[in-house]
MARPAKOL-923295 format. One line per 8 residues: number of its first residue (from 1); their letters; for each residue y, z, x negated of C-alpha. Coordinates in steps of 0.05 Angstrom, whole numbers, plus 5000, padded with zeros to 4 digits. Layout:
# MARPAKOL-923295
NUM	a	Y:Z:X ~ ...
***
This chain:
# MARPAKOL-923295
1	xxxxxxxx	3709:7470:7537 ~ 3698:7394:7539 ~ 3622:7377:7558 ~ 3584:7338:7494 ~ 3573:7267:7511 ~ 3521:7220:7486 ~ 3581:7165:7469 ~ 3618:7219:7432
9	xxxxxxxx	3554:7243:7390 ~ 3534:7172:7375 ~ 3598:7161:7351 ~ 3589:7208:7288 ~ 3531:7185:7252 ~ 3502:7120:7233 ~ 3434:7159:7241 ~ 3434:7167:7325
17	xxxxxxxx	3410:7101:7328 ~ 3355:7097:7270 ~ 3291:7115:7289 ~ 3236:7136:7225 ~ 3163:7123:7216 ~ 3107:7186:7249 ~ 3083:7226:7200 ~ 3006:7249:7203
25	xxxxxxxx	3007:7314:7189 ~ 2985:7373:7216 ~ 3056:7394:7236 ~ 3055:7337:7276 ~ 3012:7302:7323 ~ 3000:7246:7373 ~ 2988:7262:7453 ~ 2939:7205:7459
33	xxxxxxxx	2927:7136:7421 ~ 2949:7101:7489 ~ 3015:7138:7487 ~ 3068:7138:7430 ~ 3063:7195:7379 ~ 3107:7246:7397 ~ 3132:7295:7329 ~ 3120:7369:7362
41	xxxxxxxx	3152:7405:7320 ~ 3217:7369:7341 ~ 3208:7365:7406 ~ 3205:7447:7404 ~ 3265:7452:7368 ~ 3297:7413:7420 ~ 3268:7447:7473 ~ 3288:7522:7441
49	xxxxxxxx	3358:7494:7433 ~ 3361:7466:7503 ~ 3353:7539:7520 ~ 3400:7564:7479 ~ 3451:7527:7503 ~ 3435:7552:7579 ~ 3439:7626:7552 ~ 3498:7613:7507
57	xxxxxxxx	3538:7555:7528 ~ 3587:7555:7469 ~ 3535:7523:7424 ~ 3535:7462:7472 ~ 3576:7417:7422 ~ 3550:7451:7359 ~ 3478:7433:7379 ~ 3494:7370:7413
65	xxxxxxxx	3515:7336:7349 ~ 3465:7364:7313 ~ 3401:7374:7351 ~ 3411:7343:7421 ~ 3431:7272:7409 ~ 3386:7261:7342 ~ 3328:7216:7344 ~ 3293:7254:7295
73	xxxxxxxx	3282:7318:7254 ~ 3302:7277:7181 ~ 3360:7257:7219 ~ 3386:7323:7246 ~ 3366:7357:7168 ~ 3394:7307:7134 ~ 3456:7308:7180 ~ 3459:7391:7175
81	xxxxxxxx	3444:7395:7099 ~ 3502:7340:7093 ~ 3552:7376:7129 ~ 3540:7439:7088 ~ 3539:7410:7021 ~ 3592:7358:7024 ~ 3667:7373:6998 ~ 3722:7323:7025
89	xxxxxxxx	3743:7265:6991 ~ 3700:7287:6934 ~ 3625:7277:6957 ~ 3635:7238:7032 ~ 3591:7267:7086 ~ 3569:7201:7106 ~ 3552:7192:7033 ~ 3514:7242:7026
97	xxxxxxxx	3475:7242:7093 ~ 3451:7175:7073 ~ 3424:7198:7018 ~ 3388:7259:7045 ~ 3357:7213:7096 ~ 3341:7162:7058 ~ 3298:7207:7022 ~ 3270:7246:7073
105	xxxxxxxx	3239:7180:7106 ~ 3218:7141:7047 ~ 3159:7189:7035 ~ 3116:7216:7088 ~ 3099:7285:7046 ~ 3166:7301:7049 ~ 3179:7303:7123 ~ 3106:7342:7127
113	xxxxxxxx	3137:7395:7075 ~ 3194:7411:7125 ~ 3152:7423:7186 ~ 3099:7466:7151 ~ 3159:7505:7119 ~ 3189:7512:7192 ~ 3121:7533:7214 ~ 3111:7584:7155
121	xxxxxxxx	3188:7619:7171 ~ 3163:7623:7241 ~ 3089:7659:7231 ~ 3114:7700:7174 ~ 3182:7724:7191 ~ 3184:7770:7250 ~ 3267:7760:7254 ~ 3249:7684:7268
129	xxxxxxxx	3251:7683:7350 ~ 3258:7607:7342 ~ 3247:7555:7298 ~ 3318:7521:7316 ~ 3344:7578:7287 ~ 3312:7578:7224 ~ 3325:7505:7227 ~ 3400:7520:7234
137	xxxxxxxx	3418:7589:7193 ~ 3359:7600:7146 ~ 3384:7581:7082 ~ 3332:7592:7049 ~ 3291:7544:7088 ~ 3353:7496:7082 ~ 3349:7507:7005 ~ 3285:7489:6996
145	xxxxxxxx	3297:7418:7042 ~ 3358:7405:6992 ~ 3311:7414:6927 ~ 3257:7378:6963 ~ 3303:7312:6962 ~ 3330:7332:6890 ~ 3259:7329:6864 ~ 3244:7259:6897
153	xxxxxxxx	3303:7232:6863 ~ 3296:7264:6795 ~ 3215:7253:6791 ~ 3205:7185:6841 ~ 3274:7160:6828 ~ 3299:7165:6762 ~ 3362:7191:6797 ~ 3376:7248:6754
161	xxxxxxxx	3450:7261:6759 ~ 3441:7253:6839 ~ 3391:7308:6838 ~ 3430:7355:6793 ~ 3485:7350:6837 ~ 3448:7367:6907 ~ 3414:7423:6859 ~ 3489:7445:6836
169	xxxxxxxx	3514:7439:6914 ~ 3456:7479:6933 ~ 3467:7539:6888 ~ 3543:7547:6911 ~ 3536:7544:6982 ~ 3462:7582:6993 ~ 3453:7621:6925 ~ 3384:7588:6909
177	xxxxxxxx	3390:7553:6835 ~ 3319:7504:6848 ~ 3321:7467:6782 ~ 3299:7390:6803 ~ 3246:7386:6768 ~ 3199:7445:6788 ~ 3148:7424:6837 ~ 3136:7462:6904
185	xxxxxxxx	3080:7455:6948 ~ 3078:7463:7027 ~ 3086:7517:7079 ~ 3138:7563:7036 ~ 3178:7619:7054 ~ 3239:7646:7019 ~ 3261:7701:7052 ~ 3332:7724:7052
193	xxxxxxxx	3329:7676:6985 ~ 3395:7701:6959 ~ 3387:7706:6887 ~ 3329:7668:6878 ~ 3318:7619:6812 ~ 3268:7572:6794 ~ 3263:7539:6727 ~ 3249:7463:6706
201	xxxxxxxx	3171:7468:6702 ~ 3161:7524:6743 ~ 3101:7501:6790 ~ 3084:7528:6863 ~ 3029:7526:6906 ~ 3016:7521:6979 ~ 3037:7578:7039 ~ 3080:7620:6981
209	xxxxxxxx	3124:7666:7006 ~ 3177:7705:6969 ~ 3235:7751:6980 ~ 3309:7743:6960 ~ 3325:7757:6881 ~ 3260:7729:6851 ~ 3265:7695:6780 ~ 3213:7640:6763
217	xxxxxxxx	3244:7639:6688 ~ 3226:7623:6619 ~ 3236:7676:6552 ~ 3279:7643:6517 ~ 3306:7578:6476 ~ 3240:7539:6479 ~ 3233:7475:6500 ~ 3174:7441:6539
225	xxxxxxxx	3132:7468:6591 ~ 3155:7537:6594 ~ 3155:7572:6665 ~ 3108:7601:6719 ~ 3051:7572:6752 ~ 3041:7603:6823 ~ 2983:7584:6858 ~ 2972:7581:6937
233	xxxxxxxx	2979:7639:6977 ~ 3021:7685:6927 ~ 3060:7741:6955 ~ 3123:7760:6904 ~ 3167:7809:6931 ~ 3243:7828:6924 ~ 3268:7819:6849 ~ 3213:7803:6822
241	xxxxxxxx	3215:7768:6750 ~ 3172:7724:6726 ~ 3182:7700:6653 ~ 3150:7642:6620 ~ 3086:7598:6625 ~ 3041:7642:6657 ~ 3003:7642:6713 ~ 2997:7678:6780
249	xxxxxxxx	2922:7669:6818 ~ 2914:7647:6885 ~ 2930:7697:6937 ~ 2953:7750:6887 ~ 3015:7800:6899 ~ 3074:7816:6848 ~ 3101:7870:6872 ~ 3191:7888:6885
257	xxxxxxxx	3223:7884:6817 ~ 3166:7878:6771 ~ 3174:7842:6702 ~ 3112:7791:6691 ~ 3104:7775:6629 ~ 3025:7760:6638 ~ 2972:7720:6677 ~ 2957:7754:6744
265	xxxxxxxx	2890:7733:6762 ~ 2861:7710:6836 ~ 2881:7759:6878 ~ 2907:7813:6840 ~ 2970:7865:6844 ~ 3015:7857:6799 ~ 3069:7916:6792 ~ 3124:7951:6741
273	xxxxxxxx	3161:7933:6689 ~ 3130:7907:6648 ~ 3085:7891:6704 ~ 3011:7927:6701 ~ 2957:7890:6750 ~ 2923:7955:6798 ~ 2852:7959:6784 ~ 2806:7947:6846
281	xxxxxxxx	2873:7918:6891 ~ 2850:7861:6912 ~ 2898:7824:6965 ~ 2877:7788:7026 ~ 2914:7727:7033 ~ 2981:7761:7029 ~ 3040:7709:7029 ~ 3018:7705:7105
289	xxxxxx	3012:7777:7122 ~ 3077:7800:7084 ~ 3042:7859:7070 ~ 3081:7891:7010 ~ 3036:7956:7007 ~ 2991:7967:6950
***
């Protein structure tokens, strides 16, 4: 097998040789204000690939072009997501690479969002040895980047018929249908994420996590502001359905394949169909334990 060469990688992407502003986040921080700031989030996912490579050296090229040889995180996503969602001599690679990375450096909150979701599919998914792997195969963490540059471009862009087609690309090739406009906060987890749907004005909080088949959906025909709320902390588990402009506390629990229909207040379980909230079940931060008992 031919060894992966800097020369060759560099020769593949007009991004090998950009460099992108330091975010200030807590998923990233400088060593010392005498030194340069150093992203550590990225430099783990290089290291963790570095050691896959050792253990399985048929990855070398695989994670050379798209890890080893990047000068950033936003480069290597927007390079990944690119490759994934790009169809030949219909929607150019380079094309579209551009564009993901031209998002995902023009505003700071974005490239905090992706390391905080890295961070929350490594503390909350025991399958998750490393976070180069959730970087690489997780789609639903690689779902959530696409809609993440959708939503720039449909809200901060006026770039509507750009976002509906990452949003379209998205939904064939991982099964996650993210409508652009629905607003998503920080340190998210879809898990498994096959299945999952979230409406126009559907609006999520902070450290959410929530399992593959879950519907975010209206009732009906009506127009306007017309799905969930879900505030910070929410656990929803495995099919879960939750049907038009209501909204779920902080740190509350829906339980597997229950039908909400109704507010679920701070903290409360939610469960059945139509969904019943359990008196006295009050959950404990539980988007972070993954505790599905109640």
């Amino acid at each position: 097998m031919a060894a992966c060469s800097v020369e060759k990688c560099q020769e593949k992407s007009f991004l090998k040789s950009r460099s992108i502003p330091f975010y200030d986040c807590p998923y990233s921080f400088p060593t010392t204000p005498a030194t340069m700031p150093i992203d550590e989030t990225w430099e783990q996912i290089k290291e963790e690939a570095q050691s896959d490579i050792v253990n399985e050296p048929i990855l070398r090229n695989y994670y050379c072009d798209l890890i080893s040889f990047r000068p950033s995180l936003e480069s290597a996503l927007a390079a990944h997501l690119a490759s994934k969602l790009s169809i030949p001599d219909i929607i150019p690679q380079d094309t579209l690479e551009r564009l993901l990375y031209d998002a995902l450096t023009s505003d700071p909150e974005l490239g905090c969002a992706v390391r905080a979701d890295l961070c929350a599919v490594r503390d909350r998914d025991p399958a998750c040895e490393k976070m180069v792997h959730c970087f690489l195969y997780y789609k639903g963490f690689l779902a959530l980047q696409v809609h993440r540059v959708a939503h720039w471009l449909w809200t901060y862009r006026g770039r509507r018929a750009a976002a509906l087609l990452l949003q379209s690309r998205s939904s064939e090739v991982f099964a996650v249908d993210i409508h652009p406009g629905a607003r998503i906060g920080k340190g998210i987890l879809l898990d498994h994420a096959t299945g999952v749907v979230i409406g126009e004005t559907a609006v999520i909080g902070n450290d959410v996590s929530m399992l593959h088949g879950v519907t975010l959906g209206g009732t009906g025909k009506e127009a306007g502001d017309r799905h969930p709320k879900v505030g910070d902390g929410v656990l929803i588990g495995a099919g879960a359905n939750v049907l038009g402009n209501v909204t779920i506390g902080d740190g509350a629990k829906i339980g597997a394949g229950a039908v909400v229909l109704k507010p679920v207040p701070d903290g409360a379980t939610a469960v059945g169909s139509p969904a019943k909230v359990l008196e006295g079940k009050k959950s404990s931060l539980p988007a972070v334990s993954m505790d599905h008992r109640f």
